[in-house]
C-alpha positions, 0 to 999 in steps of 0.5 A: 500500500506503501508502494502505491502511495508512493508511486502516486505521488512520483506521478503527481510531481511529474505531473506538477512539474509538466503543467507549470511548464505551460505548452513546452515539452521537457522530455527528461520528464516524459521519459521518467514517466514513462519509466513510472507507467512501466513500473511493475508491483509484484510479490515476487520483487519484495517490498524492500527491493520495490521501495528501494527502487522507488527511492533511487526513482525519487532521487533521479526526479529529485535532481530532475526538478532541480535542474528544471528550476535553474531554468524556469522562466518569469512566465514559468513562475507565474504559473507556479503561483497560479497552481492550485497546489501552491503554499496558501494564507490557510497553510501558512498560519496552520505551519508559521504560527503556533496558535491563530484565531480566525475573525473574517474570510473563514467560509463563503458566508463572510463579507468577502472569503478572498480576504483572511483576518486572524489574530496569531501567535508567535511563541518563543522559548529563550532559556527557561522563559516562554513568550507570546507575541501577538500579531494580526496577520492580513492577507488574500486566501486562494485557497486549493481550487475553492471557488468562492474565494474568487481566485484571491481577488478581493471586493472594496468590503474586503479591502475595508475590512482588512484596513478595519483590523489592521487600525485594531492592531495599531491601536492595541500596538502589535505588529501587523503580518500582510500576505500577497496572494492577489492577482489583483483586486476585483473591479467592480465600482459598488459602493466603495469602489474598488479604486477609492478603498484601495486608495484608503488602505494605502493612505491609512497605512502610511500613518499606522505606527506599528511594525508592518511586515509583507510577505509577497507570493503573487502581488498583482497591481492595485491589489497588492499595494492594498495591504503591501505597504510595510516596513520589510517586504519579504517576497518568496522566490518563486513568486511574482510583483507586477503592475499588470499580469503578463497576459494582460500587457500583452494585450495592450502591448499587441492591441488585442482587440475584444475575443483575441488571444495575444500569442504565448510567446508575447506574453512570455516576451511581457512577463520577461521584460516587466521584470516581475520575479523576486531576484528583479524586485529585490535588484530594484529594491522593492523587495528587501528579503529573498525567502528561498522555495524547494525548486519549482516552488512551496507546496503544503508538504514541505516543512522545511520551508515554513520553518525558514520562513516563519524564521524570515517573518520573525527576523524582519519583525525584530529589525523594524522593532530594532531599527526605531528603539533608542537604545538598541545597539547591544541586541542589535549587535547579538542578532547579527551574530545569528546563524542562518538557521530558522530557529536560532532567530528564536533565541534572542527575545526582541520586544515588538511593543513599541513606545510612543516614541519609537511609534513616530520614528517608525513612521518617519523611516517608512517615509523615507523607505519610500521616498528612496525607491525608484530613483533610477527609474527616469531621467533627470536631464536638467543642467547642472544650473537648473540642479543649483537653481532648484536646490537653492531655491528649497533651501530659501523655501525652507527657511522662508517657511520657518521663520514665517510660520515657526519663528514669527508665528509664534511672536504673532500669536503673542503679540495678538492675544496682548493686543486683543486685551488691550483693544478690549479695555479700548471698546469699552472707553471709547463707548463710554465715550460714545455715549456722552457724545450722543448725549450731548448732541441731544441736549444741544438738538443736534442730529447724532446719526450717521449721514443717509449714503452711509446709512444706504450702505449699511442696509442696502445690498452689496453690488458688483465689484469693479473689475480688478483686472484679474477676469482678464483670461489668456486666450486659447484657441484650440485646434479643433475650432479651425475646422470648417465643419459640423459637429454632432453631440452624441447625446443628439438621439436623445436629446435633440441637440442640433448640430453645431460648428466646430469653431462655435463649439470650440471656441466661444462654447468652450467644447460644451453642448449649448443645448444638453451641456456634453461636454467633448474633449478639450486640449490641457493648454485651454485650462492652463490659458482658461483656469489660472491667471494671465502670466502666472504659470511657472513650470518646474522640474520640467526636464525629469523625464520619462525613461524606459528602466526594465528596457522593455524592447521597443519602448524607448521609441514610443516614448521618445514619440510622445515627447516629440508630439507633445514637447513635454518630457512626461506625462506630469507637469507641474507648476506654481500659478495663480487664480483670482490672485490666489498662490498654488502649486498644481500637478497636471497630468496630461492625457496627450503623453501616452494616456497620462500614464503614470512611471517613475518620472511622473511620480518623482515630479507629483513628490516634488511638487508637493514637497514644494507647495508644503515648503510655500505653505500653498494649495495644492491641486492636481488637475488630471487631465487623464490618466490610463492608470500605471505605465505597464511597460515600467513594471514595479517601477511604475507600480511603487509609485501608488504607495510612494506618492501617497506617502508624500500626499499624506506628509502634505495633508499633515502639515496642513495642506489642503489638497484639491483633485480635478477629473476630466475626460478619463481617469482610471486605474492606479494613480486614481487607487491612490494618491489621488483617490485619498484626496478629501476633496475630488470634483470632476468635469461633466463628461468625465469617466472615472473607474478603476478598470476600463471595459476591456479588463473588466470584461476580461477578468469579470466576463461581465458586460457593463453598462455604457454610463458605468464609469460615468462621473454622476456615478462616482459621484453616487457612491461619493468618490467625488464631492461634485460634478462642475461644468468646464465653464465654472472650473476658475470659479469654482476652484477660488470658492473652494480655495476660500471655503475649505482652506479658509483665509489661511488657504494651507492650515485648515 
């Protein structure tokens, strides 16, 4: 019975061994199979002479799957974590952790199975003494083929109620355990949106001051950045982390149009070049620790590898804890002398709970983790004056800031609140005063009022300023208005709108339907001529530009297109400008440079900015113009930018600044599942389309069909993405009304 097990399972990691191998045939693996099919049991061989024989077969396929391992490709290792026999979050706490209490995701009846919420335990045995260590452990569940739980893919509930227990954790200060097993979240726009909870959990994540460790199997886009923003990001060698799945870049890479298939060998060429293995994230430095797999991958049989990696959990946990402790040297000192060995992690007690001291400082370092990565993903080709002249000019910035608002601030609160005593005692004499006055007018029948004009002034109602000069707009024309022809809403059918000439529509229209108010595409320089005061725009960092880091073939070109068709450098402009008067520092990304995608560049230049407008004390507004989402072609270098600029919005928003977003035409995907869609305040243009995911992929990952207006802007303002919807017409003076509603006289601190 022995022998038949045995002979089951030789066949079962052939079989394993075949199917992660896609469509490509290895026949050193259809001759071992064969050898396996010929494989006879007879009483008259014995036992022991059968089991012998079967062993000499297990080393033989043992060195086999070895040899096969050095030789798996990115697209090998994908399908490797998409097998069903894979190492799953049920395995890992049943094998990593010595006692867990499932509270969400435990069966197809919770809020959302996909997603697996336990408190766990860690315990440790340093010489006589026995410690416990909490933890809340947070991660997607694929489980082995169960349906229900929809492949790890997880709904906004999910998301939520993930970000639910990960504040618990923070408030009674255990350090938070996420695992990465998502090929992206599920698209769908129900109330929250999947977009603007993912955007919520990377934002509330930043700011939670309690060690964070992640561990990486498949990290599939927005999904994984839902839960993957940690202090030490572990990441198992056989896994992957990508902006987008290989089939997926594949067809925008191929231009697959709707029920094609893009060719195997672009999708190999895709997952090849978007440079998504664990060796190429811990290269780039989004992965800080390898955790070593049996070759071709962990399944649930092999315990040697949950010892190493309940030893890589426990060693990343300590030196978060480590890094932030004041006095820490010694300890720290103890653990570098520590073998490799899984269970000599366990022998030195590090304590996990932190002070509240240490509490910020772990904070601050996250930031700066983040704020380093990707540095090598764009070009900066400013000249070594522009370097100078930008350095210089923070430096004037800084102390600008500090002696404004620390050093005269201050002196000014001061000087206020001893002057506001002494304007009171003044009220007070001088309507004394007043009153003898009065009386005496009236003993001599004088009249003591005020003269009838001024009397008119105070009761009357206020009439129009005179124009000051700053309703003077600079002039755009766009190119559509020079065609001489006509131009049909596409509202026309129903609404009846009558057709209209292109240089009326616009020009003096403004590209807006004068009968149902459509609004049809307008050019980003209308906006800037049209929004921000005449001669106010001052460009910077212009000439941080887009790059093509994974050298993903073909792309330079593509890119190199695009600056020559728009004569930008990326995708993001960012400026200081003014409206009605008012200073602001806006971040633009403009839809004509490859979509508005989002890379390394693009990323780099949002952070300054906002570190800019921080330093002025000034509104920051990022008017997006349209975004396809993350640049796929970039890989992780493009994806590290969600956690990375959301990071940097959350500083801003801190430090007091009010942070506006403005959607036109169409925005998806990562940048809008992050640090846009963790804006307090977003408004958007009527005709606009906001959504996580386009059609297309919907219908790729869903199968389902949506309906037309589902990503339309009057949605998201339903399930309260946006806070309103404002005509093109309005955006200049709607924008001053919310510069002095929500920022106040102050415009920076709320």
């Amino acid at each position: 019975m022995d022998i038949e097990k045995k002979l089951e399972e030789l066949r079962q990691r052939v079989q394993y061994a075949q199917e992660i191998l896609g469509d490509k045939r290895n026949p050193r693996l259809d001759a071992f199979l064969d050898k396996l099919s010929e494989f006879e049991i007879t009483d008259a061989c014995g036992d022991e002479r059968l089991m012998a024989s079967l062993k000499a077969h297990e080393q033989r396929l043992q060195v086999l799957e070895e040899s096969i391992d050095h030789e798996l490709t990115a697209m090998d290792k994908v399908r490797i974590v998409r097998h069903p026999a894979r190492v799953c979050l049920r395995d890992i706490l049943e094998n990593v952790y010595d006692t867990y209490n499932e509270i969400g995701g435990r069966d197809e009846n919770s809020i959302d199975p996909g997603m697996v919420i336990a408190r766990a335990c860690i315990t440790r045995r340093v010489g006589k003494r026995t410690y416990n260590q909490p933890v809340m452990v947070v991660g997607q569940e694929k489980g082995h083929g169960q349906e229900f739980r929809n492949g790890g893919s997880i709904k906004p509930w999910g998301n939520a109620n993930a970000l639910k227990y990960m504040k618990v954790a923070a408030q009674e200060n255990i350090p938070i355990h996420t695992y990465v097993f998502t090929p992206g979240s599920y698209p769908i726009e129900d109330y929250p949106g999947a977009a603007q909870q993912i955007a919520e959990n990377i934002y509330e994540m930043c700011g939670l001051s309690v060690p964070i460790v992640a561990v990486f199997s498949e990290g599939g886009s927005g999904g994984a950045e839902a839960i993957g923003m940690a202090d030490r990001r572990l990441m198992l060698s056989h896994g992957y982390y990508s902006v987008i799945s290989p089939e997926g870049a594949a067809a925008i890479e191929g231009r697959i149009k709707a029920n094609q298939r893009a060719s195997l060998e672009l999708i190999e060429k895709c997952a090849l070049h978007q440079r998504i293995t664990a060796q190429d994230n811990r290269k780039n430095g989004y992965i800080d620790v390898v955790v070593q797999e049996p070759p071709l991958g962990a399944r649930p049989e092999h315990f040697d590898f949950f010892k190493r990696l309940r030893g890589e959990v426990i060693r990343a946990t300590d030196n978060v804890a480590l890094s932030v402790r004041s006095l820490r040297f010694l300890r720290k000192l103890a653990m570098k002398w520590r073998s490799d060995d899984p269970s000599d992690v366990e022998k030195i007690f590090v304590r996990w709970h932190l002070s509240q001291g240490a509490r910020q400082r772990l904070i601050h370092k996250r930031r700066k983790k983040f704020m380093g990565l990707a540095k090598h993903a764009f070009k900066d080709n400013r000249s070594l004056f522009q370097r100078m002249f930008m350095a210089n000019k923070s430096f004037v910035d800084t102390a600008h800031s500090v002696i404004r608002y620390k050093v005269l601030r201050a002196m000014g609160k001061s000087i206020k609140n001893v002057t506001a005593e002494a304007t009171d005692e003044l009220h007070a004499v001088a309507s004394r005063m007043n009153q003898m006055r009065q009386a005496i007018f009236r003993l001599l029948g004088l009249n003591g009022h005020p003269t009838g004009k001024k009397v008119d002034g105070l009761t009357n109602l206020s009439q129009p300023a005179e124009p000051n000069g700053n309703e003077t707009l600079a002039r755009y024309v766009s190119p559509q208005a020079r065609v001489d022809r006509e131009i049909s809403c596409p509202n026309a059918p129903k609404n009846g709108c009558l057709d209209i000439w292109a240089r009326d529509l616009f020009d003096d229209f403004a590209g807006t339907c004068p009968n149902c108010g459509h609004h049809f595409r307008m050019e980003y320089q209308w906006y800037l001529a049209n929004i921000f005061d005449k001669d106010s725009i001052q460009e910077f960092n212009r000439n941080i530009a887009s790059a093509n880091p994974t050298n993903f073939p073909n792309f330079e070109e593509r890119v190199q297109k695009a600056k020559d068709k728009t004569g930008l450098e990326s995708a993001c402009m960012t400026f200081n400008a003014s409206l009605m008067g008012i200073r602001l520092t806006c971040a633009m990304l403009v839809a004509d440079f490859r979509g508005g995608s989002v890379g390394a560049a693009e990323g780099e230049k949002f952070i300054r900015a906002l570190e800019i407008a921080k330093k002025r004390h000034q509104p920051f507004v990022a008017y997006i113009h349209g975004t396809a989402g993350i640049r796929i072609q970039e890989g992780v270098n493009g994806l590290i930018q969600m956690p990375r600029v959301t990071m940097a919005v959350r500083h801003y928003i801190e430090a007091g600044g009010l942070y506006i977003v403005l959607y036109d035409t169409n925005s998806y995907a990562g940048p809008l599942a992050s640090f846009l869609g963790c804006s307090p305040y977003q408004y958007a243009v009527r005709s606009s389309r906001i959504g996580f995911a386009g059609p297309g992929v919907i219908k790729e990952t869903t199968g389902l069909d949506i309906a037309p207006d589902y990503h339309n802007c009057f949605k998201a303002l339903k399930r309260g993405h946006i806070q309103d919807v404002w005509d093109r017409k309005e955006i200049r003076k709607n924008l001053e009304q919310a510069f002095l509603t929500i920022g106040g006289r102050n415009l920076y601190y709320r």
